[in-house]
C-alpha positions in Angstrom: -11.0 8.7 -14.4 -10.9 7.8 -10.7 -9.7 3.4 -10.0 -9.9 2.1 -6.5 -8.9 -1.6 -5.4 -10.8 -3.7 -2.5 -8.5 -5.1 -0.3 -11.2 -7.8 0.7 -11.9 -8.8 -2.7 -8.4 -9.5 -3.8 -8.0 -6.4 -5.0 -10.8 -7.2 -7.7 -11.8 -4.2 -9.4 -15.7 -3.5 -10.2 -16.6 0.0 -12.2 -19.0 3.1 -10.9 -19.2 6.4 -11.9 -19.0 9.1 -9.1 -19.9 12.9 -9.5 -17.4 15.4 -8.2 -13.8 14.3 -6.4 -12.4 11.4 -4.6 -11.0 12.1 -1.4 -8.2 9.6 -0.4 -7.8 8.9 3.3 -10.4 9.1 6.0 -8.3 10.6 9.0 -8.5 13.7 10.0 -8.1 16.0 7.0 -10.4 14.0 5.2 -12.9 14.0 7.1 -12.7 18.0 7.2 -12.8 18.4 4.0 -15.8 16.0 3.3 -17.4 18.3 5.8 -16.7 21.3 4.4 -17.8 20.0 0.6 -21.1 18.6 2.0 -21.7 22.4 3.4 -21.1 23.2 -0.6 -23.4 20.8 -2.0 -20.6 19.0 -4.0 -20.8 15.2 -3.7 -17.8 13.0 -3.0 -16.4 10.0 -2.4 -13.7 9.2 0.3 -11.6 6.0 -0.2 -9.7 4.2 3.1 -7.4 1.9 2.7 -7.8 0.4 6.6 -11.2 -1.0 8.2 -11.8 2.7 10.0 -11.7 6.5 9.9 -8.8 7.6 12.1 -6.8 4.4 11.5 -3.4 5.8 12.7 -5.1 6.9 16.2 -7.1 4.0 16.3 -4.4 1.6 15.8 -1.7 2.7 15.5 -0.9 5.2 19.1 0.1 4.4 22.9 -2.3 4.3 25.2 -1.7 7.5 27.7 -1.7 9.6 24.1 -3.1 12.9 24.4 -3.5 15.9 22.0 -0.3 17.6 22.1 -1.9 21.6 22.0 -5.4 22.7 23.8 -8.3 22.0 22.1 -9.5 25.1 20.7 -6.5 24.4 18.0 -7.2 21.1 17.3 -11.2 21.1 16.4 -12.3 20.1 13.1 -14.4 23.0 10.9 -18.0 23.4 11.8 -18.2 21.4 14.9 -16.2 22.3 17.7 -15.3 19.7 20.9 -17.8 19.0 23.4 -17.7 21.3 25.8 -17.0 19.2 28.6 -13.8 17.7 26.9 -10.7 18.6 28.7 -8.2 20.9 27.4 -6.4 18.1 26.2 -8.5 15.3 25.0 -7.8 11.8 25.0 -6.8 9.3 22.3 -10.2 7.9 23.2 -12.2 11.1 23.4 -10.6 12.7 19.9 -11.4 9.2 18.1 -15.1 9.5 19.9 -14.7 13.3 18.3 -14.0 12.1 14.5 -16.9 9.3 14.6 -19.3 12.4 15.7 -17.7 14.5 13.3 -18.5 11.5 10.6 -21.9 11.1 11.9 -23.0 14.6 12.1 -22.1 15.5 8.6 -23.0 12.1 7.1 -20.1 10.7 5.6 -19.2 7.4 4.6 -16.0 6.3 3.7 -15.4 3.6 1.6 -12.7 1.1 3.6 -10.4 -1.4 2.7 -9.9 0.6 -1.0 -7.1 2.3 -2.5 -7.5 4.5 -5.7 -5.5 3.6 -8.6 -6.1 6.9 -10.9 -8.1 9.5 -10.6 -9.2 13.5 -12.6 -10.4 15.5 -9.8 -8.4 14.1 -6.4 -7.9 15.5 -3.0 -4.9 13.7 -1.4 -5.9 13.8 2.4 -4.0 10.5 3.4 -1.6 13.1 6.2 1.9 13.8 7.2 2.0 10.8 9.5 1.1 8.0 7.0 4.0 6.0 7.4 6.6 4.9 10.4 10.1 6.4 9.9 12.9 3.3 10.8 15.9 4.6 10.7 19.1 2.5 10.0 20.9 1.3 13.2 24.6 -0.3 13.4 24.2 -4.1 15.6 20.7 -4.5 15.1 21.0 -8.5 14.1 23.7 -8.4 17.4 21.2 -6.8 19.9 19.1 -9.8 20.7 16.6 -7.2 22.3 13.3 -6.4 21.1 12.9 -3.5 19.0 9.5 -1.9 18.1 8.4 1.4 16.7 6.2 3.9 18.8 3.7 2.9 17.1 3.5 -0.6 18.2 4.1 0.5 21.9 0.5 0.4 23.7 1.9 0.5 27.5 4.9 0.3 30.0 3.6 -3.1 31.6 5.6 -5.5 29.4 8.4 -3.4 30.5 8.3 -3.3 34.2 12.1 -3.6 35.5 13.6 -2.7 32.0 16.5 -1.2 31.0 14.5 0.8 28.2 16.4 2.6 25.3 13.9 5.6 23.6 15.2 6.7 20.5 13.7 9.9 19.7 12.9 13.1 22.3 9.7 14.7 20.6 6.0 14.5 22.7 6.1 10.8 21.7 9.7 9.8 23.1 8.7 11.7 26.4 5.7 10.7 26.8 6.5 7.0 26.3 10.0 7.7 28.2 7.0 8.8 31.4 5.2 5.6 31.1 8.0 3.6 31.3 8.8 5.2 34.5 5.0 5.3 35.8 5.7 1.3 35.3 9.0 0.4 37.3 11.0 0.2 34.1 14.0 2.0 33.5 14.4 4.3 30.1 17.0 6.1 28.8 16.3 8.7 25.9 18.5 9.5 23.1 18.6 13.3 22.3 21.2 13.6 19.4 21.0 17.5 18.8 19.2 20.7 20.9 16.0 21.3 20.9 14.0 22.8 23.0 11.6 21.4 25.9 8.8 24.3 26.5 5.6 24.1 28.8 2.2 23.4 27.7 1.3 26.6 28.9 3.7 29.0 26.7 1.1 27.8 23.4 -1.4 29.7 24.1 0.8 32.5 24.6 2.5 32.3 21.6 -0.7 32.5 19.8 -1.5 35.7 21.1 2.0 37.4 20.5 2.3 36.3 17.1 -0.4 38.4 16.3 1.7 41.4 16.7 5.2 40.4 16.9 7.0 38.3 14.1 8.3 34.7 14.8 12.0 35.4 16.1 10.9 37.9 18.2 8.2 35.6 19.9 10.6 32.3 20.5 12.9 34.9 22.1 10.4 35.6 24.6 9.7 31.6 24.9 13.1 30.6 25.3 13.8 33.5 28.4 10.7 32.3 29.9 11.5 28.5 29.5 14.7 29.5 31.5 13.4 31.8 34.4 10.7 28.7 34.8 12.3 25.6 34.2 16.4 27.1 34.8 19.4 25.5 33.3 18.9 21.9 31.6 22.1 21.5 30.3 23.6 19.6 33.2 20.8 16.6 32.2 21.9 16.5 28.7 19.3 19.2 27.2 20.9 21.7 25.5 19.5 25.0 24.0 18.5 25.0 20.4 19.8 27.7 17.4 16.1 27.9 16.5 13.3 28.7 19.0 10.7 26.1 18.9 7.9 28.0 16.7 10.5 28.1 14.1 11.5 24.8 14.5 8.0 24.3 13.7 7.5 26.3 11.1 10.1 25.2 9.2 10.7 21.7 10.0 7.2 20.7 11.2 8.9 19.7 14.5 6.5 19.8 17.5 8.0 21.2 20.7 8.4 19.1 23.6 5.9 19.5 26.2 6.6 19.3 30.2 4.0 16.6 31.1 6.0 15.7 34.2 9.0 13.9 32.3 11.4 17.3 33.0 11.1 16.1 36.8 11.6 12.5 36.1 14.9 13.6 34.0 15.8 16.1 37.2 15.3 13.0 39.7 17.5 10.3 37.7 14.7 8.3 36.9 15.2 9.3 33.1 18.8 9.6 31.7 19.4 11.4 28.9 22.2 10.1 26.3 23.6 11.3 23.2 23.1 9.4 19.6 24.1 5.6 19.6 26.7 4.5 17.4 26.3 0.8 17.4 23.6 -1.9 19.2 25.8 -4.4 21.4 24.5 -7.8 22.2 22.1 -6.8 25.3 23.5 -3.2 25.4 24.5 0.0 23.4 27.7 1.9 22.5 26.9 5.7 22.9 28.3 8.0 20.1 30.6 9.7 23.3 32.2 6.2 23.8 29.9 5.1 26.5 28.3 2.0 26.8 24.7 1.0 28.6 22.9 -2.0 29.2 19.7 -2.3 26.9 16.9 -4.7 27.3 14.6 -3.2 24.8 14.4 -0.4 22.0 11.7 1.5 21.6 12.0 3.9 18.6 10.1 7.2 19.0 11.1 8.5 15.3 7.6 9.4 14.0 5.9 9.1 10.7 6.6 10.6 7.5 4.0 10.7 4.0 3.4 8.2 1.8 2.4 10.0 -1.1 5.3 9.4 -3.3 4.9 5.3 -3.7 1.6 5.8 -4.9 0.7 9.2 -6.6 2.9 9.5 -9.7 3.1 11.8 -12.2 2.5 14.9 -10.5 4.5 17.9 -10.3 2.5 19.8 -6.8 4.4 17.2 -4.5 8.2 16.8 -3.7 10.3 13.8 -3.2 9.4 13.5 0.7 5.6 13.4 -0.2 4.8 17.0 0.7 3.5 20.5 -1.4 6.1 22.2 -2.9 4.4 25.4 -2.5 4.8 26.6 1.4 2.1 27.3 3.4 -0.4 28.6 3.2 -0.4 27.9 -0.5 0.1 24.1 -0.7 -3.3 23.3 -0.7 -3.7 23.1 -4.3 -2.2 21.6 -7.0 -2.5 21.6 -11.1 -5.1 20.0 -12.8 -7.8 19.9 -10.4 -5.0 17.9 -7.5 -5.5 19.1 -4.0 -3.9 18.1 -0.9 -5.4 18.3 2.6 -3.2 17.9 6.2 0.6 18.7 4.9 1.5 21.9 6.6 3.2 21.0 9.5 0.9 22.7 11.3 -1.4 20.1 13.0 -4.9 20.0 12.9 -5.2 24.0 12.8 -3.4 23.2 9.4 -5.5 20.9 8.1 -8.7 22.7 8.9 -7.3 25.5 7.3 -6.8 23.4 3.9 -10.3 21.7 4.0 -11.7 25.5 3.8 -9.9 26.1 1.2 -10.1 23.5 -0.8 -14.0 23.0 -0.4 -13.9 26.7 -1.5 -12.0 26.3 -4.4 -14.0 22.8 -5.3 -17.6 24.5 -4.5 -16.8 27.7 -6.7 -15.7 25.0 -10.1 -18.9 22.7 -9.2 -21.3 25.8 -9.2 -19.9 27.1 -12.7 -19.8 23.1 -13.9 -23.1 22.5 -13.0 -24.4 25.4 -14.3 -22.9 24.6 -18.1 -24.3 20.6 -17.5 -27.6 22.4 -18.1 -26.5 23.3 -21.5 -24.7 19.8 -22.4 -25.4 16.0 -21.4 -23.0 15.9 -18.6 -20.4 18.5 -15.8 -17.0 16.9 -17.3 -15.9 16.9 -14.4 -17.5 13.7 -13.9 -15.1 11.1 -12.0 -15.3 7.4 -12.9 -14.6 4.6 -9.8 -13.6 1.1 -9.8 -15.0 0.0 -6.4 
């Protein structure tokens, strides 16, 4: 039995039966995998809990965002980007992308509902569901604003700023390069290594991890991030223990891409600062004893799931909301649960899980079907409240 609750409504709950599985969340992965069922024949239904497909890129991303790997690694199954698309597409272009995507294969997502139970369910609501805040000493002190990334549009509020960036992934250098592009003045706080690597070492890493195992390739990364971009220690940027790909692989951390910000960081136009220990009233105490004035915060800390505070009683999901079973096996759960877009691997990822799961679904819908010709009913039959 599949519930779902209209947010316009006041959460009022109305009853209809649906054949085959509801698909929560109408980003990215679930759009793929409503692609990839329709290719099976196996009617659907996809629930979204905002006014829009794409919700988090809609409404929820700066301005000057940009796909953070080329596009050939970031297309959707069956429908590849239009050819005159950049290498990296726009926020604008890839939400122009997922309505095409939508229209092409005709689906329809039912917004502004949530489901409340449900017997066959693919969980498709992503990694980046929710924005992670973390806990900051001073914050009732500081006086300053402080937003998440996710509220920050453009550097034009900011313009002669002294602008904190907590947070050095594509997001905190990309919003840490607008700020400057706007005559403000940001600081970014790195509080361990990582490593910064150019856009152009992706496509290469592709290719020699087809013959060469994953330690061996971010060896090769890392000596080529040094010849090209030399020493960054001097501006705060130290060398990681893990090479980027493991990083990840592991910890689904996206390496940093050089979009201009390494110069800005070279010039003194971006500092680099270690972890805060406490907010001050119109400034910040720096873990290393320092302290800098701050007119704003901006924190760049991402998104994590949200799958825990509403699917319960489910053993395929851990405690931060994602498979228990690594990739590539995490698509699929027990008792007809799948999950869509928690790999840590992107959009590639995603795709990957939408074929798979529209394989798996397609192959149980064919044998249903063919016993409903023998009974009443396929028991798989799902049950609504719309």
């Amino acid at each position: 039995m599949a519930h779902s609750s209209d947010h316009r409504d006041g959460f009022k709950r109305r009853c209809k039966w649906v054949n085959g599985p509801l698909i929560v969340g109408a980003g990215p992965s679930g759009l793929a995998v409503g692609a990839c069922l329709k290719e099976h024949g196996v009617p659907f239904v996809i629930l979204e809990r905002s006014n829009s497909i794409a919700s988090l890129w809609r409404n929820r991303t700066y301005d000057r965002l940009k796909l953070h790997l080329p596009k050939q690694f970031c297309q959707l199954p069956k429908l590849p980007f239009p050819v005159d698309f950049p290498e990296y597409p726009t926020k604008d272009q890839f939400i122009g992308y997922l309505e095409s995507y939508a229209a092409r294969f005709e689906l329809n997502p039912r917004f502004n509902e949530t489901a409340q139970s449900a017997k066959w369910l693919v969980v498709a609501t992503g990694e980046n569901a929710e924005c992670v805040i973390p806990e900051m000493k001073g914050l009732k002190e500081f006086g300053g604003q402080v937003i998440h990334a996710s509220d920050y549009r453009s550097g034009e509020a900011y313009r002669g700023k002294q602008v904190l960036v907590v947070g050095y992934g594509n997001s905190g250098m990309e919003v840490c390069l607008d700020l400057c592009h706007h005559n403000s003045f940001p600081a970014m706080v790195v509080r361990d290594s990582r490593e910064i690597c150019r856009k152009s070492t992706f496509e290469l890493a592709v290719l020699l991890m087809k013959w060469l195992p994953v330690k061996l390739v971010d060896r090769i990364l890392l000596a080529l991030s040094w010849m090209i971009l030399g020493n960054m220690e001097e501006y705060g940027l130290k060398r990681p223990s893990l090479g980027p790909l493991e990083l990840k692989h592991n910890q689904g951390q996206t390496p940093v891409l050089d979009i201009g910000a390494l110069g800005k960081i070279k010039s003194g136009e971006m500092k680099v600062v270690p972890g805060i220990k406490r907010l001050l009233h119109g400034g910040v105490e720096l873990v290393d004893g320092r302290v800098i004035d701050v007119d704003s915060v901006v924190l760049a800390t991402g998104y994590c799931s949200n799958v825990p505070s509403w699917l319960q009683d489910t053993d395929c999901f851990d405690k931060d909301g994602f498979p228990k079973q690594p990739f590539p096996n995490g698509w699929k759960g027990k008792t007809a649960l799948y999950a869509v877009g928690f790999t840590k691997r992107g959009l590639a990822g995603a795709s990957h899980d939408a074929l798979k799961v529209a394989g798996d679904i397609g192959r149980v819908w064919r044998e249903e079907t063919k016993q409903a010709k023998l009974i009443t009913a396929c028991h798989r039959r799902c049950i609504s409240q719309i």
